[in-house]
N, CA, C and O atoms as CSV, one atom per row, in Angstrom:
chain,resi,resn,atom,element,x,y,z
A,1,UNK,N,N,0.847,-1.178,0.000
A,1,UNK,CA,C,0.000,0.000,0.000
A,1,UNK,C,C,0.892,1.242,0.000
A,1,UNK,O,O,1.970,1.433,0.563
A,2,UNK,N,N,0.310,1.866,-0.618
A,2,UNK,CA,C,1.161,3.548,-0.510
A,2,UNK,C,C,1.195,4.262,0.201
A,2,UNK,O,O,0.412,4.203,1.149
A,3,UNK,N,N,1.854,4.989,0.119
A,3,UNK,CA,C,2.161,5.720,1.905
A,3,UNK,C,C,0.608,7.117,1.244
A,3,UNK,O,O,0.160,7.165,0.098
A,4,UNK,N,N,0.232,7.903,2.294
A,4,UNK,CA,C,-0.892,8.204,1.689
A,4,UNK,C,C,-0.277,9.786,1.709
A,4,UNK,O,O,-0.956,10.595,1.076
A,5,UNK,N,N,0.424,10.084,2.092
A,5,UNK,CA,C,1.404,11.293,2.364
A,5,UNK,C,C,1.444,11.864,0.376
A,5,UNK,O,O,0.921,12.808,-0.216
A,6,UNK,N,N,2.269,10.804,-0.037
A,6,UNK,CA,C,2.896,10.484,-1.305
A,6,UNK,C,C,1.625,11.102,-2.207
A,6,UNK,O,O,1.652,12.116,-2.904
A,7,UNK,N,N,0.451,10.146,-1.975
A,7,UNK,CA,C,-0.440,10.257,-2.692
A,7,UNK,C,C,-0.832,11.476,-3.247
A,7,UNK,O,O,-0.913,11.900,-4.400
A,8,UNK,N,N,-1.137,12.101,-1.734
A,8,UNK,CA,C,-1.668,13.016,-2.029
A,8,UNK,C,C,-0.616,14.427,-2.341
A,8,UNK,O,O,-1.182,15.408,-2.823
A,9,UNK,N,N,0.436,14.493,-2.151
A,9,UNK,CA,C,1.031,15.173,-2.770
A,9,UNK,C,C,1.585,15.066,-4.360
A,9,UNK,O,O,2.124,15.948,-5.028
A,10,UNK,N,N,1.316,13.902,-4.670
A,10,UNK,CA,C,1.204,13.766,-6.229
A,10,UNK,C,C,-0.413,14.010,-6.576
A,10,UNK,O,O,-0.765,13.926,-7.752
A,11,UNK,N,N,-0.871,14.153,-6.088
A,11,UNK,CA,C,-2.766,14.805,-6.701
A,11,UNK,C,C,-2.246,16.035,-6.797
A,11,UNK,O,O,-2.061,16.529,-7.909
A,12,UNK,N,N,-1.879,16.828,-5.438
A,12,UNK,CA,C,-1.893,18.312,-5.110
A,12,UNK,C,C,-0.754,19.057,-5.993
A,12,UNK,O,O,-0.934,20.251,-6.236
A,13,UNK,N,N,0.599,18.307,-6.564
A,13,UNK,CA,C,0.834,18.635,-7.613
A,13,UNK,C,C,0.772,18.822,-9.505
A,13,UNK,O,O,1.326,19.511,-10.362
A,14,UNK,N,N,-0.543,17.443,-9.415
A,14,UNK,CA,C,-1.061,17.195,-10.614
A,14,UNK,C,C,-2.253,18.670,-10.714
A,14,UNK,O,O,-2.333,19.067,-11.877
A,15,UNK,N,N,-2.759,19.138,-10.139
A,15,UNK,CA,C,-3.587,20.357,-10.061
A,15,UNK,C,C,-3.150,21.891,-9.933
A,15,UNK,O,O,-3.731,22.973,-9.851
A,16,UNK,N,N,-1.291,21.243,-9.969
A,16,UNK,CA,C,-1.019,22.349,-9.711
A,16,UNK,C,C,-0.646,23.319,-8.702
A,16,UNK,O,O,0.266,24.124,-8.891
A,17,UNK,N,N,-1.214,23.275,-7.808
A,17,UNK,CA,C,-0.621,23.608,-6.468
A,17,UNK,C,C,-0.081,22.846,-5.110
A,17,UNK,O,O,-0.516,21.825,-4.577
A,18,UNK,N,N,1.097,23.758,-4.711
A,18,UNK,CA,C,2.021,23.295,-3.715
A,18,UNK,C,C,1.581,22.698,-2.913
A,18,UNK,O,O,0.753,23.385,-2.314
A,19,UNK,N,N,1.678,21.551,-2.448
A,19,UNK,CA,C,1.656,21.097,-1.277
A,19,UNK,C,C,2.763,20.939,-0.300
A,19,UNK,O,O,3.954,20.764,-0.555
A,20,UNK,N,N,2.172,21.030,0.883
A,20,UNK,CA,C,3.555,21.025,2.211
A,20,UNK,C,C,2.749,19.940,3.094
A,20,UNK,O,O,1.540,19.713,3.139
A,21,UNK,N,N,4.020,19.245,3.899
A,21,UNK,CA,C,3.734,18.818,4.838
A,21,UNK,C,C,3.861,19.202,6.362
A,21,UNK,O,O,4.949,19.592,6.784
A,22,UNK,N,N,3.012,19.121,7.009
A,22,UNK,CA,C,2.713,19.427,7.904
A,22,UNK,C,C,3.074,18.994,9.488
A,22,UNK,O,O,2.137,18.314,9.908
A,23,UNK,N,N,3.844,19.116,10.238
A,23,UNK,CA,C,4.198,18.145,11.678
A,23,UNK,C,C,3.126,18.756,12.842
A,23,UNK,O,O,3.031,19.975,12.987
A,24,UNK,N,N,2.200,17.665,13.786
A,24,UNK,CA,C,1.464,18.299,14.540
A,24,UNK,C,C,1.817,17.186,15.536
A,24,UNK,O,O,1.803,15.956,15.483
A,25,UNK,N,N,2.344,18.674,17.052
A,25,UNK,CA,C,2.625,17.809,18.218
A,25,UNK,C,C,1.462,17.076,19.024
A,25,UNK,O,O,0.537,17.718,19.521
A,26,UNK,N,N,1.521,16.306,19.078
A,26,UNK,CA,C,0.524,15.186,20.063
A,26,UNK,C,C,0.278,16.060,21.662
A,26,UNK,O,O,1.362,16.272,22.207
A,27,UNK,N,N,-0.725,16.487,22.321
A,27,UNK,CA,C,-1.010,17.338,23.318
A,27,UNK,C,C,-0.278,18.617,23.296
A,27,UNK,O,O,0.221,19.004,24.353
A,28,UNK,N,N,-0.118,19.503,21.949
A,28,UNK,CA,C,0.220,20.591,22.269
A,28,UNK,C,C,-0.530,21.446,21.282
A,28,UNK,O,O,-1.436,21.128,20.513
A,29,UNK,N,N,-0.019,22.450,21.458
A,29,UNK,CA,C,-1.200,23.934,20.957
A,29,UNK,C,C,-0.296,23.710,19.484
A,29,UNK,O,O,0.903,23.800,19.750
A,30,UNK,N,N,-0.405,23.589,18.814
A,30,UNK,CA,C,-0.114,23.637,17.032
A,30,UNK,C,C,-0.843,24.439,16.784
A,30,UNK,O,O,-1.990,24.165,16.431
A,31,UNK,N,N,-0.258,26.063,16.929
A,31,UNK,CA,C,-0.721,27.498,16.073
A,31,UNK,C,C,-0.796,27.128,14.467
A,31,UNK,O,O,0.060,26.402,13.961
A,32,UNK,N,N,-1.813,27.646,13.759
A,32,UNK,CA,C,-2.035,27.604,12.719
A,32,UNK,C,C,-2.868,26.850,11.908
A,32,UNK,O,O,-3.229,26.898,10.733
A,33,UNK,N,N,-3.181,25.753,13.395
A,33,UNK,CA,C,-4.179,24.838,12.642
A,33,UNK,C,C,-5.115,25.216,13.744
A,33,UNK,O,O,-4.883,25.816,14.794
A,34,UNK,N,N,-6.339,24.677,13.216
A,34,UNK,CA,C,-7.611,24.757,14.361
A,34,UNK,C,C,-7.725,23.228,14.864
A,34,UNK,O,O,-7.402,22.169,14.324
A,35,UNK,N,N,-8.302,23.525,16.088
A,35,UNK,CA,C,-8.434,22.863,17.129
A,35,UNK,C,C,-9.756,21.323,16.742
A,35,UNK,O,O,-10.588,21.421,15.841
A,36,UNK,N,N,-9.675,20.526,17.315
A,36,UNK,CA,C,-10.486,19.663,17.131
A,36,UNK,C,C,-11.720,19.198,18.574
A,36,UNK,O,O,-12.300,18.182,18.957
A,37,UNK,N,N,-11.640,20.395,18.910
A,37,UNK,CA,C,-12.753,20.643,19.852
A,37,UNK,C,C,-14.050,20.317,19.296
A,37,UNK,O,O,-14.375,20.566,18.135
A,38,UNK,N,N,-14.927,19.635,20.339
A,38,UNK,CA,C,-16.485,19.344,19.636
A,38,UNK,C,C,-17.612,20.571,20.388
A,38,UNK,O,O,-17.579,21.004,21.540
A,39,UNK,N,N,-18.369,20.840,19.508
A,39,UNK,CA,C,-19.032,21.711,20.202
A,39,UNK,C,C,-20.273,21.752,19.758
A,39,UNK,O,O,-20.627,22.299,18.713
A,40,UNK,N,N,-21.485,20.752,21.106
A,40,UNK,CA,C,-23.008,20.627,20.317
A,40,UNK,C,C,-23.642,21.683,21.210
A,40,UNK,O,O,-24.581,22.091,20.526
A,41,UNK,N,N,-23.648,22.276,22.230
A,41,UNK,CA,C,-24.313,23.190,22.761
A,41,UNK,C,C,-24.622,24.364,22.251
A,41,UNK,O,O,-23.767,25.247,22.178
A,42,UNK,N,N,-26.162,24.587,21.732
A,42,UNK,CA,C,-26.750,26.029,21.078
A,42,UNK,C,C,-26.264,27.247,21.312
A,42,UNK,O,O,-25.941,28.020,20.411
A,43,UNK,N,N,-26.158,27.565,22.873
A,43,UNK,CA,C,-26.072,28.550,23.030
A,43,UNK,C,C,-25.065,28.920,23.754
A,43,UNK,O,O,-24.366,27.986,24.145
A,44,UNK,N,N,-24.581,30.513,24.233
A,44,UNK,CA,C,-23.672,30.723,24.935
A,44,UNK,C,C,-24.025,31.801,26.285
A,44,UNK,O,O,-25.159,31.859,26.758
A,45,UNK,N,N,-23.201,32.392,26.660
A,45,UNK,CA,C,-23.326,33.273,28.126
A,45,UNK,C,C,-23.153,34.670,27.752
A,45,UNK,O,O,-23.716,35.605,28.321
A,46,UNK,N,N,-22.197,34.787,26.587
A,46,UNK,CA,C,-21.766,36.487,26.648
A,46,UNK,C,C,-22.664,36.765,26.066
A,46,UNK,O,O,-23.091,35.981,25.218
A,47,UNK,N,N,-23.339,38.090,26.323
A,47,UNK,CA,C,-24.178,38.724,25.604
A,47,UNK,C,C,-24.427,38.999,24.427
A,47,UNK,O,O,-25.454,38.862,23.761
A,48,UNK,N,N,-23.015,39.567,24.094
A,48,UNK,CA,C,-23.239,40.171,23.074
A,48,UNK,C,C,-22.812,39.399,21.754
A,48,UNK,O,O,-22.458,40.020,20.752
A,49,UNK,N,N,-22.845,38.518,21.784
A,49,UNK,CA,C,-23.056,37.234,20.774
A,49,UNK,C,C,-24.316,36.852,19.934
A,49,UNK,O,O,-25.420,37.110,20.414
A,50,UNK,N,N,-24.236,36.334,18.878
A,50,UNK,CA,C,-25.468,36.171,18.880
A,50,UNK,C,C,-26.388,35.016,18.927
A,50,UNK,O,O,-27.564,34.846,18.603
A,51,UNK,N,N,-25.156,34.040,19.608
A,51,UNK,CA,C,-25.595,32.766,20.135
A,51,UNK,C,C,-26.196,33.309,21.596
A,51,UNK,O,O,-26.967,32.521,22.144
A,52,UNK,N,N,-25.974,34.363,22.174
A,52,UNK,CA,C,-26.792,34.365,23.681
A,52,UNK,C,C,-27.830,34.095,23.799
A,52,UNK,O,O,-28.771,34.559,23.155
A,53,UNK,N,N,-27.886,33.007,24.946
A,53,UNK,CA,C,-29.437,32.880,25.211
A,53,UNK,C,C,-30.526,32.833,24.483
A,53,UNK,O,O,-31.124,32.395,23.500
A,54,UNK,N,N,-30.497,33.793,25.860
A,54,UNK,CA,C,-31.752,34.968,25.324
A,54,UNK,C,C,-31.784,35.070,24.204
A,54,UNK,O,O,-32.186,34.020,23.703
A,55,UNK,N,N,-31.548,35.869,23.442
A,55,UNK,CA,C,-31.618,36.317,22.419
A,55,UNK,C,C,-31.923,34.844,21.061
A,55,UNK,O,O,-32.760,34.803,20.159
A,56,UNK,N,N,-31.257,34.209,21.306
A,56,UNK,CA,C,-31.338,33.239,20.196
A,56,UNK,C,C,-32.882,31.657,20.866
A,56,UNK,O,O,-33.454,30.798,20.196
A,57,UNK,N,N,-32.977,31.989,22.350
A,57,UNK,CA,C,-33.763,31.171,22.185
A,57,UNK,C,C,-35.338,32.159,22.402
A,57,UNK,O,O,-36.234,31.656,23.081
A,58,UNK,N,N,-35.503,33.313,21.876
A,58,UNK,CA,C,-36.680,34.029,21.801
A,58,UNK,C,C,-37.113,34.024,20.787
A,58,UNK,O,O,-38.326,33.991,20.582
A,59,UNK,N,N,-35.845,34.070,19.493
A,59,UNK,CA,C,-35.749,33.139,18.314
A,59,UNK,C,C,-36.738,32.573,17.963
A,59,UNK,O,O,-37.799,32.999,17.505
A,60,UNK,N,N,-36.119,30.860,18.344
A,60,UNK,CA,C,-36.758,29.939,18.033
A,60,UNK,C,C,-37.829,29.988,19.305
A,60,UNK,O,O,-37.713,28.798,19.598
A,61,UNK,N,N,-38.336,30.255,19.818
A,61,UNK,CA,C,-39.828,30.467,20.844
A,61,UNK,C,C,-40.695,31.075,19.491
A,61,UNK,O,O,-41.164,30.221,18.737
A,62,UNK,N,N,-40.828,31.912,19.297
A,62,UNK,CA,C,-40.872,32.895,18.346
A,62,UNK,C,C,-40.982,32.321,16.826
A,62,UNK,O,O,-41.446,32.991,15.903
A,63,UNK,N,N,-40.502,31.016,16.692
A,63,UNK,CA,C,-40.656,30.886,15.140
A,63,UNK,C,C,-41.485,29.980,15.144
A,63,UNK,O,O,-41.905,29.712,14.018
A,64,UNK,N,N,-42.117,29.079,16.395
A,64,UNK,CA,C,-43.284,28.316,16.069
A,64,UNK,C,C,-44.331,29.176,15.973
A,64,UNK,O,O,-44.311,30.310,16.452
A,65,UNK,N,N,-45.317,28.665,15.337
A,65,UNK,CA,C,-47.002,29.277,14.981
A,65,UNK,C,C,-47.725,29.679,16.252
A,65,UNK,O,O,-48.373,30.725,16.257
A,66,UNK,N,N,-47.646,28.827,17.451
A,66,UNK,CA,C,-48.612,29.049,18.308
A,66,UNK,C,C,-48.211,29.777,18.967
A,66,UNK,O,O,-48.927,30.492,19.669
A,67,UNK,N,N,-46.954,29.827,18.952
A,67,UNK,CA,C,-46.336,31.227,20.306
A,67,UNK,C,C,-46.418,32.342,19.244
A,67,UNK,O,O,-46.256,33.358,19.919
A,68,UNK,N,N,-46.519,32.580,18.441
A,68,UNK,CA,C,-46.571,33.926,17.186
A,68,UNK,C,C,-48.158,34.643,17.421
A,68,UNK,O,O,-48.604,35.770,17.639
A,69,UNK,N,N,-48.782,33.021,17.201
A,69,UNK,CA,C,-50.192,33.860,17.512
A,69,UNK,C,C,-50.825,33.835,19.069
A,69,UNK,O,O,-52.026,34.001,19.283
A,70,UNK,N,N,-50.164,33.680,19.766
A,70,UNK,CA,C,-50.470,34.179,21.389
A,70,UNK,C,C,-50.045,35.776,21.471
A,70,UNK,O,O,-50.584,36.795,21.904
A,71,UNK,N,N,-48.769,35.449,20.814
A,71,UNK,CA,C,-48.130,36.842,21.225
A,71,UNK,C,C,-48.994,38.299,20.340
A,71,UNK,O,O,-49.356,39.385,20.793
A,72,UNK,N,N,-49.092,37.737,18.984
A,72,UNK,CA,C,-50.784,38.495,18.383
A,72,UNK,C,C,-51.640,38.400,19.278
A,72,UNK,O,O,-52.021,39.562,19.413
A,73,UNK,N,N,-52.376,37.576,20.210
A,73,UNK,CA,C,-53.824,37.605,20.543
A,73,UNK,C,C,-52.895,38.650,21.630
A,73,UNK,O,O,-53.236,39.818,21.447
A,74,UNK,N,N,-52.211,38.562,22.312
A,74,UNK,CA,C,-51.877,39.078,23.904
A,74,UNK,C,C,-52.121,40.629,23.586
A,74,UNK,O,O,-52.668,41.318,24.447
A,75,UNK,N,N,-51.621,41.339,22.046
A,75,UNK,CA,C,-50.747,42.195,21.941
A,75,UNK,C,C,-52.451,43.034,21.626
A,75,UNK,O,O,-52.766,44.200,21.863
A,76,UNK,N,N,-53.354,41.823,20.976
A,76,UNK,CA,C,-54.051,42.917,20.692
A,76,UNK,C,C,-55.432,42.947,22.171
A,76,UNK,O,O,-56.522,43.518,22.157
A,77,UNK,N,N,-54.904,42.245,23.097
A,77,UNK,CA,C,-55.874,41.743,24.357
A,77,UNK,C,C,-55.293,43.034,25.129
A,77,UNK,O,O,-55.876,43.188,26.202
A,78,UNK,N,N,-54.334,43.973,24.883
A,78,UNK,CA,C,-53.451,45.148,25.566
A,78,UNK,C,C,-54.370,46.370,25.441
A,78,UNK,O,O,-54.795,47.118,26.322
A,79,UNK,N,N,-54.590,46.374,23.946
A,79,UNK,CA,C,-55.925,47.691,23.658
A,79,UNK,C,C,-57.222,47.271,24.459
A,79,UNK,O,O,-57.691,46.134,24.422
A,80,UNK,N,N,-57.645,48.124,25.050
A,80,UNK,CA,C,-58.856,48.162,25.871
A,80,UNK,C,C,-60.151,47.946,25.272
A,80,UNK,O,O,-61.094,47.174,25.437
A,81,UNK,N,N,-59.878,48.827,24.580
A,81,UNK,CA,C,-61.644,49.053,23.637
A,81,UNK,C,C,-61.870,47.303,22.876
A,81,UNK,O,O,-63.002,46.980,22.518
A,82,UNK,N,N,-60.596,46.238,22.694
A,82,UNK,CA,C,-61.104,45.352,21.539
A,82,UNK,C,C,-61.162,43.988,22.807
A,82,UNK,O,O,-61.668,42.874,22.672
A,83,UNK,N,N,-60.544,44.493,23.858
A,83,UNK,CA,C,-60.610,42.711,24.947
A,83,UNK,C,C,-61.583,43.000,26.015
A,83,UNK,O,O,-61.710,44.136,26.472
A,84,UNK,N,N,-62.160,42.154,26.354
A,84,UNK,CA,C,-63.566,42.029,27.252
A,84,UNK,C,C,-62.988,41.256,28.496
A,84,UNK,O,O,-63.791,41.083,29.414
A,85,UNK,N,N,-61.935,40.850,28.634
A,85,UNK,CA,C,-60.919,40.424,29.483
A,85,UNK,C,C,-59.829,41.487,30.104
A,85,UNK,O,O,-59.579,42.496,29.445
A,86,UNK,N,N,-59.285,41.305,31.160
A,86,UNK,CA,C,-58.092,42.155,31.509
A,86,UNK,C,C,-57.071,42.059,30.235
A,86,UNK,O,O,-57.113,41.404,29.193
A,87,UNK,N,N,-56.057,43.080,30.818
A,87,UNK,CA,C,-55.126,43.432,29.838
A,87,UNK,C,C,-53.833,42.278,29.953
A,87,UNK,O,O,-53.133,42.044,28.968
A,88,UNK,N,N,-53.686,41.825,30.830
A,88,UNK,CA,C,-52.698,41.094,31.656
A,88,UNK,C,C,-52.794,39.857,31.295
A,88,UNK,O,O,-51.845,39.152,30.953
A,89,UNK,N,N,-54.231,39.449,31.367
A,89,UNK,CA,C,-54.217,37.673,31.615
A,89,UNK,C,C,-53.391,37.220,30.224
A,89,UNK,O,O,-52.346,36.597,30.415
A,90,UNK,N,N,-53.739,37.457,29.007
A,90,UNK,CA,C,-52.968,36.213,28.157
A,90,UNK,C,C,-51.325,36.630,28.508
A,90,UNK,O,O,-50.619,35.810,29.096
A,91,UNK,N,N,-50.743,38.076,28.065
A,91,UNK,CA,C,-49.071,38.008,28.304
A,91,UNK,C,C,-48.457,37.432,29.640
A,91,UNK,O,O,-47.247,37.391,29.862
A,92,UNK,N,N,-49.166,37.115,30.261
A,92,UNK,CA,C,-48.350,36.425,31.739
A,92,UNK,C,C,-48.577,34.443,31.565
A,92,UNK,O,O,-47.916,33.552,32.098
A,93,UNK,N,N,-49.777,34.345,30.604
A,93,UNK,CA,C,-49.926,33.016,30.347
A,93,UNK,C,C,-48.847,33.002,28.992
A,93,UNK,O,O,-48.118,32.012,28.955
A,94,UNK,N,N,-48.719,33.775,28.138
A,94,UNK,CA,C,-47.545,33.891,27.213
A,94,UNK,C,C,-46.085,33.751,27.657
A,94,UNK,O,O,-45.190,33.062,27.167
A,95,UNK,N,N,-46.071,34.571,28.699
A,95,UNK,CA,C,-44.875,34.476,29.379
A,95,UNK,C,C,-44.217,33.397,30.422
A,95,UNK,O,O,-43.028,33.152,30.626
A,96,UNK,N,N,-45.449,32.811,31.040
A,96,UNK,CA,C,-44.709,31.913,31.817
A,96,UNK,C,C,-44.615,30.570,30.717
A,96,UNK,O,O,-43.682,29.774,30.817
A,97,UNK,N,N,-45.605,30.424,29.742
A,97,UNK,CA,C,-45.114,29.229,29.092
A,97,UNK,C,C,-43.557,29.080,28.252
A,97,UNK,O,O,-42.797,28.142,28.007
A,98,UNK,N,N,-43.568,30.326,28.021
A,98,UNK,CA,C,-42.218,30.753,27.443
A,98,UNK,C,C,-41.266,30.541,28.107
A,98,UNK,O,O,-40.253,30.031,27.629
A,99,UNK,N,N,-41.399,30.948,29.585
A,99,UNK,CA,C,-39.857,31.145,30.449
A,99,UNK,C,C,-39.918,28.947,30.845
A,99,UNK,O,O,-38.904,28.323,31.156
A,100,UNK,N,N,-41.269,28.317,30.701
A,100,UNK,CA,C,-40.782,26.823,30.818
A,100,UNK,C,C,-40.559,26.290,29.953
A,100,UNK,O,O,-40.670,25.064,29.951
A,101,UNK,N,N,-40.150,26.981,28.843
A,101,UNK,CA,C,-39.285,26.074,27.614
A,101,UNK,C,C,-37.891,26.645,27.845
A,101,UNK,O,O,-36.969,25.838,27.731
A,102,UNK,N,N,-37.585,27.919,28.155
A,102,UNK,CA,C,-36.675,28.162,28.049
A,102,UNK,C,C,-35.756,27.755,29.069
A,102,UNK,O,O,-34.532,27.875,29.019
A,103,UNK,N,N,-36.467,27.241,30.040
A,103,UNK,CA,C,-35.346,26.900,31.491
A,103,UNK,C,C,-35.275,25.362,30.805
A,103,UNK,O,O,-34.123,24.930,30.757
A,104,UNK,N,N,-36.181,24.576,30.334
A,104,UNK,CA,C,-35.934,23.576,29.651
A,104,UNK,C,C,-34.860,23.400,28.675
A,104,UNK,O,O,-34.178,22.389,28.507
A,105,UNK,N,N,-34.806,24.360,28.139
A,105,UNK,CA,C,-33.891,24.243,27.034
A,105,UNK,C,C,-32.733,24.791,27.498
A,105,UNK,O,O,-31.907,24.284,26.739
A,106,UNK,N,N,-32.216,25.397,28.145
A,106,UNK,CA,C,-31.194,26.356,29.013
A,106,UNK,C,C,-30.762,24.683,29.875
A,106,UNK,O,O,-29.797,24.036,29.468
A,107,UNK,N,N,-31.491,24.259,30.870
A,107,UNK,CA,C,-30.773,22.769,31.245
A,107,UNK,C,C,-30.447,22.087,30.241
A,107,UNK,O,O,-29.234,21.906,30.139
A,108,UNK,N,N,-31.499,21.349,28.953
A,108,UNK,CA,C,-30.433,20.682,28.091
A,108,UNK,C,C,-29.548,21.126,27.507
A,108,UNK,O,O,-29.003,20.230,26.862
A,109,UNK,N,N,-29.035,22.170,27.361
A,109,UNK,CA,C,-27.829,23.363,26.482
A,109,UNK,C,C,-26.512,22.954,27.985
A,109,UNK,O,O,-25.353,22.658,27.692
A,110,UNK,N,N,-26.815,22.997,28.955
A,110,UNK,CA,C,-26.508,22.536,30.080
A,110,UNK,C,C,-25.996,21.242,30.078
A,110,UNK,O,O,-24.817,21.183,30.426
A,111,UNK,N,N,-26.582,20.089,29.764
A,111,UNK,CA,C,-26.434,18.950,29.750
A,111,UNK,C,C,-25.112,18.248,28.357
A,111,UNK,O,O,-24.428,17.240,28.179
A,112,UNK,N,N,-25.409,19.619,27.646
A,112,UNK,CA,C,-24.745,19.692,26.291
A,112,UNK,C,C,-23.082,20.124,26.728
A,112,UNK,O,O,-21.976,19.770,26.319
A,113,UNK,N,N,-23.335,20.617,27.272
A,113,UNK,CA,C,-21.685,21.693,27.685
A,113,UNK,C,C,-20.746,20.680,28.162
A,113,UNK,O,O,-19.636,20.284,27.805
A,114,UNK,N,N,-21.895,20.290,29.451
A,114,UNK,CA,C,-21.178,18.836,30.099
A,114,UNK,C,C,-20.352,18.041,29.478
A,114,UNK,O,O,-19.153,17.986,29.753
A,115,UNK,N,N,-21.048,17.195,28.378
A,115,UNK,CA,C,-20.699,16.220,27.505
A,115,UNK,C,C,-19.313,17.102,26.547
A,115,UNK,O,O,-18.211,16.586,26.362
A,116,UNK,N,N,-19.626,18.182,26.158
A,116,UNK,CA,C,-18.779,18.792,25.122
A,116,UNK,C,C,-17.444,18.440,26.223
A,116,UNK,O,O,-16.655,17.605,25.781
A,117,UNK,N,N,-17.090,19.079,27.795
A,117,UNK,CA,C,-16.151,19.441,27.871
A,117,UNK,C,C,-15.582,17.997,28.291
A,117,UNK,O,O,-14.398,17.799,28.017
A,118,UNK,N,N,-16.274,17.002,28.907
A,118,UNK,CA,C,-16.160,15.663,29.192
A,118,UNK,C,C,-15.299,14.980,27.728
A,118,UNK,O,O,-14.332,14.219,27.687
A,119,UNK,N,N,-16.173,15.662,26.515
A,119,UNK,CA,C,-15.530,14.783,25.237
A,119,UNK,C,C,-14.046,15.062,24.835
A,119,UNK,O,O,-13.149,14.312,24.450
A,120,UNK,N,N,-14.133,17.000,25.163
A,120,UNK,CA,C,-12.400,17.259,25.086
A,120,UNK,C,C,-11.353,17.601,25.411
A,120,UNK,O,O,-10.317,18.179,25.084
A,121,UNK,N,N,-12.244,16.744,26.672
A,121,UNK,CA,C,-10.542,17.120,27.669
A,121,UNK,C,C,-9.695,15.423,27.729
A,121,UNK,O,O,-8.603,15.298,28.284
């Protein structure tokens, strides 16, 4: 069998461009290449990202149908003259169903991190 080194530096010169080989130390930081870190967890902590949270899981709250049209019925249950109900009742039933997906999903993002840092250390 062929060494696969060979190989492919006879492809990468049949196309024309240079190929180099490369030495990468076994447990050390090798600048220049990226890392082989796994990373399944959605979201993150810093704010101003636009993986935060918040922000990304209001998102997807937000892109199913039924939370779209709660947040319509709530918004228009706010004007006085059109709801025969308080102003309050649906956005607090909007809201708490919201904040129990999101602590849901905030623990499995949680459960995710775990595993990530378990996988690369």
């Amino acid at each position: 069998m062929k060494n696969v080194g060979t190989m492919m530096n006879k492809m990468a010169t049949k196309g024309k461009v240079a190929a180099t080989q490369r030495q990468c130390e076994m447990n050390q930081d090798n600048p220049g290449f990226c890392s082989n870190a796994i990373k399944t967890s959605k979201y993150t902590v810093r704010p101003w990202t636009i993986d935060f949270f918040l922000w990304k899981n209001l998102f997807e709250q937000f892109m199913r149908l039924a939370n779209m049209y709660f947040l319509v019925i709530a918004i228009l249950q706010m004007i006085p003259g059109i709801s025969p109900t308080g102003q309050y009742t649906q956005i607090m039933t909007l809201t708490s169903v919201i904040a129990v997906s999101a602590i849901k999903a905030a623990y499995e993002d949680w459960k995710r991190h775990k595993s990530d840092v378990q996988v690369n250390s």
